[in-house]
VMD Tcl script that draws the C-alpha trace (Angstrom):
set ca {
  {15.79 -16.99 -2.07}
  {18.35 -19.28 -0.97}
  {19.63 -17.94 2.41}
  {17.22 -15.97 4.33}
  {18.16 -12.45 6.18}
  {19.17 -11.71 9.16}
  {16.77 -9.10 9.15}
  {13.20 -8.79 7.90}
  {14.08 -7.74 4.09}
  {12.05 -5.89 2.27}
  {11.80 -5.98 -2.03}
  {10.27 -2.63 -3.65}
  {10.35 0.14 -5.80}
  {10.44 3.36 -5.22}
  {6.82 5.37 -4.61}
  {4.57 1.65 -5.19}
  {3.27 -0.35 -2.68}
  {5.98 -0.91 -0.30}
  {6.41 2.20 0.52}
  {3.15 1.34 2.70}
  {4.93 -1.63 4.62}
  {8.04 0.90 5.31}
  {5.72 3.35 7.38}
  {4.72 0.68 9.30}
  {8.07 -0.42 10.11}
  {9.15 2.79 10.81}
  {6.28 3.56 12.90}
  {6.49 0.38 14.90}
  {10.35 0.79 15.09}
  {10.74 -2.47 13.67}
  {14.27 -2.92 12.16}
  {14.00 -3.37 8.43}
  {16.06 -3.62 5.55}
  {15.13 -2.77 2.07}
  {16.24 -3.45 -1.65}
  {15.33 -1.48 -4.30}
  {14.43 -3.86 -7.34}
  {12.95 -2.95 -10.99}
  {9.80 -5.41 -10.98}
  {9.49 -4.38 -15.52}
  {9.93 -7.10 -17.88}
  {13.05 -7.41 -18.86}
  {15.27 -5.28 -16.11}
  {18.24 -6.47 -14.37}
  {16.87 -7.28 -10.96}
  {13.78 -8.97 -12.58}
  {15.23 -12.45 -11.95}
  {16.16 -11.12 -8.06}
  {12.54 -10.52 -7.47}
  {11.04 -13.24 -8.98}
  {13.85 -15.78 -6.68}
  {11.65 -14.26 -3.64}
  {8.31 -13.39 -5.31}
  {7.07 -15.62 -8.31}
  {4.42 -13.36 -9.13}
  {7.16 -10.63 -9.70}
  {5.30 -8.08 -8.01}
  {6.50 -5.79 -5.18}
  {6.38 -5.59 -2.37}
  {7.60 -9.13 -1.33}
  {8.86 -9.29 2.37}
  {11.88 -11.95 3.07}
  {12.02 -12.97 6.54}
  {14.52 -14.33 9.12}
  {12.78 -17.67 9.06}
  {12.75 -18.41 5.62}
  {8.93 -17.08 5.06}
  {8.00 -14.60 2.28}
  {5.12 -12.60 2.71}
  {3.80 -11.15 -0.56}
  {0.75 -9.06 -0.06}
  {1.18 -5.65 1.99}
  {-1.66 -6.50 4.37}
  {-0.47 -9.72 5.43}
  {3.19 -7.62 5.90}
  {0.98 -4.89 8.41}
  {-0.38 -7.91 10.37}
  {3.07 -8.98 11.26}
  {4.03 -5.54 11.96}
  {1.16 -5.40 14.43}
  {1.69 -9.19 16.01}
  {5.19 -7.61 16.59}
  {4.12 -4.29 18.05}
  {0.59 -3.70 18.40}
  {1.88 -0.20 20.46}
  {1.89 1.43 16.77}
  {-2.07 1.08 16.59}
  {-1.93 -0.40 12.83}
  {-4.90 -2.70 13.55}
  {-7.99 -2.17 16.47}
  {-7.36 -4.64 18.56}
  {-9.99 -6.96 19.10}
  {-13.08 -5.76 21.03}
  {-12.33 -2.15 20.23}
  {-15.23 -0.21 18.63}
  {-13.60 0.28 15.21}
  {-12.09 -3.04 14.46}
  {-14.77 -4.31 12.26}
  {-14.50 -1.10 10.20}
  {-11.00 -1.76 9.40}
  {-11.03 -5.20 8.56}
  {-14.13 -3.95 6.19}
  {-12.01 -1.19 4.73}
  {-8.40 -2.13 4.24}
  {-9.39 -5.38 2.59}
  {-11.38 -3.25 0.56}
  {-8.43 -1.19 -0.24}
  {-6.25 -4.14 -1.32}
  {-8.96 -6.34 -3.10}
  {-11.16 -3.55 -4.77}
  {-9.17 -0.66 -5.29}
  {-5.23 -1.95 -5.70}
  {-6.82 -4.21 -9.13}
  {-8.13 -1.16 -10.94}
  {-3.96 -0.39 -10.74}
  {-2.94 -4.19 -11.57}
  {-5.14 -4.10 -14.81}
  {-5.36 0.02 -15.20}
  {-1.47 0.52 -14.88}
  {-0.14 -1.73 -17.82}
  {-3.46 -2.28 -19.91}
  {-1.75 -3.86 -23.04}
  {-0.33 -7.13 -20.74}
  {-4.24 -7.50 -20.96}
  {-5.17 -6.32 -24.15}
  {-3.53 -6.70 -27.92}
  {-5.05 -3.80 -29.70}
  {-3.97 0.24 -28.69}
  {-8.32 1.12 -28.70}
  {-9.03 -1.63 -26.08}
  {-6.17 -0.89 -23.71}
  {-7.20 2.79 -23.60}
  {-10.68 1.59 -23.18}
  {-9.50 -0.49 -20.24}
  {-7.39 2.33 -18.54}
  {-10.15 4.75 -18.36}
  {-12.84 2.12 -17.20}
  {-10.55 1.20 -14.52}
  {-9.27 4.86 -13.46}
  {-13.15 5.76 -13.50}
  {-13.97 2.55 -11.28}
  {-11.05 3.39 -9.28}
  {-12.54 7.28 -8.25}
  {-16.06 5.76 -8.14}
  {-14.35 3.23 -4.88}
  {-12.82 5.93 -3.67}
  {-15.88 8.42 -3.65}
  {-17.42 5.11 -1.91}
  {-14.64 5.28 0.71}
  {-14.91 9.09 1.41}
  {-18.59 8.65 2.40}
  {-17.71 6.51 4.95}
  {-14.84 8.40 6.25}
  {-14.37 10.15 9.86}
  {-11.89 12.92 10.80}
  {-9.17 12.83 11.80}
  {-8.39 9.72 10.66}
  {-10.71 7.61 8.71}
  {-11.88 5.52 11.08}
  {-12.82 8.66 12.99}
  {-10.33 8.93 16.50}
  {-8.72 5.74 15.65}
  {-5.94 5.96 14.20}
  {-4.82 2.62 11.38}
  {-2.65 1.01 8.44}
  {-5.99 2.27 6.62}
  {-4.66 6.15 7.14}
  {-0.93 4.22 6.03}
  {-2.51 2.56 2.77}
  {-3.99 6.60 2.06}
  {-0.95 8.05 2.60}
  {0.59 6.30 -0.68}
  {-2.49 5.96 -2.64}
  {-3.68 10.05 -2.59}
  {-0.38 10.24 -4.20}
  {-1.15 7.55 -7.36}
  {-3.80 8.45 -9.76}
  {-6.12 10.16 -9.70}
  {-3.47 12.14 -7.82}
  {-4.04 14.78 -5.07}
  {-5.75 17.91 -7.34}
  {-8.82 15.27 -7.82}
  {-8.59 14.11 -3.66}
  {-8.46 17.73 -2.97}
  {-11.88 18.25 -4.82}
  {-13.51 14.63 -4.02}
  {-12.44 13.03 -1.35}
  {-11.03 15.60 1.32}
  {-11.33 13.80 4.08}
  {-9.21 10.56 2.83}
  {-6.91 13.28 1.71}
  {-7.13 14.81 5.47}
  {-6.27 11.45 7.01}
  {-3.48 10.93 4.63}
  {-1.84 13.98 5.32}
  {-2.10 13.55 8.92}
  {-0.18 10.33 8.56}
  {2.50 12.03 6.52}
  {3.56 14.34 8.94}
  {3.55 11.06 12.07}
  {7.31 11.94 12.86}
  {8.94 8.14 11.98}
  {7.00 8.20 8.83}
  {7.32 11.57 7.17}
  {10.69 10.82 6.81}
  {10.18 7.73 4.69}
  {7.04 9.46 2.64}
  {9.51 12.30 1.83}
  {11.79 9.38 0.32}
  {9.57 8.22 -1.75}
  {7.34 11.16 -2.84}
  {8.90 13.83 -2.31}
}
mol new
graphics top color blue
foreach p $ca { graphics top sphere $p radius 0.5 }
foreach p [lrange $ca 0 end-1] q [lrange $ca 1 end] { graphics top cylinder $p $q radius 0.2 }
display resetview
């Protein structure tokens, strides 16, 4: 990206992962602008995304000083250096701030790759039997993590009275596979937390925009 905004700019698609990063903007009152981009193979804004994100994967954040942030966590940290008032991370010495660190990288390093290898098995694999093979391993691995995180869980939010990005990352993800029917039977109270978030009054906007 040659020139950088004027504004924090944000690269996505509609209903993936920055919809995460846009309720935390919204929630922190951040200003933001966004740009909707097609991150398949072969689409017209393909070449956009990859001048700001090499990996060609969304979300990638542009920033006013030339930085480009490329993973959604890193994106919620500075959202919280910029306004810890929203409550997207404990701040340090508070009870629960272990248990997020523990759980949102969990989130983004255990459970987002059953999606980056699960969503588009055939980039991996030649042959039709082994791609199917590795989309049901990795949607079964997927509800196995998230069976993991439900065990854990508190009420209302998962990290019990604290609210977090964790409840922000659940808020998205209950609506990806396995989808909500299997939440509603396995994991109600990840399900709880993420509807909770949904109807915070800067984000349900945004949620509605992007789910429906």
């Amino acid at each position: 990206m040659s020139t950088p905004p004027a504004r924090p700019l944000l690269l996505g698609s509609k209903a993936c992962g920055n919809a995460i990063v846009e309720f935390a903007f919204a929630l922190a009152g951040l200003p933001l602008d966004c740009e909707e981009v097609d991150y398949s193979p072969g689409s017209p804004t393909r070449d956009r995304l990859l001048s700001v994100n090499p990996l060609g994967q969304v979300p990638a954040l542009a920033l006013p000083d030339g930085q480009v942030l490329t993973e959604s966590l890193a994106m919620l940290h500075y959202v919280d250096d910029r306004a810890p008032r929203a409550g997207l991370v404990p701040p340090p010495g508070h009870a629960a701030r272990e248990a997020f660190h523990r759980w949102a990288v969990f989130l983004v390093a255990a459970v987002y790759p059953t999606f980056a290898y699960g969503d588009d098995p055939r980039r991996w694999v030649a042959d039709e039997a082994g791609a199917a093979a590795l989309r049901e391993s990795t949607n079964r691995h997927r509800e196995a993590l998230y069976r993991q995180m439900e065990a854990a869980a508190g009420s209302p939010w998962f990290l019990g009275e604290t609210f977090s990005a964790i409840d922000l990352y659940l808020l998205a993800m209950t609506h990806w596979r396995p989808g909500r029917k299997w939440f509603e039977a396995n994991a109600p109270r990840l399900l709880a937390a993420a509807d909770r978030a949904g109807a915070l009054a800067p984000v349900a906007p945004v949620a509605a925009r992007h789910f429906g």
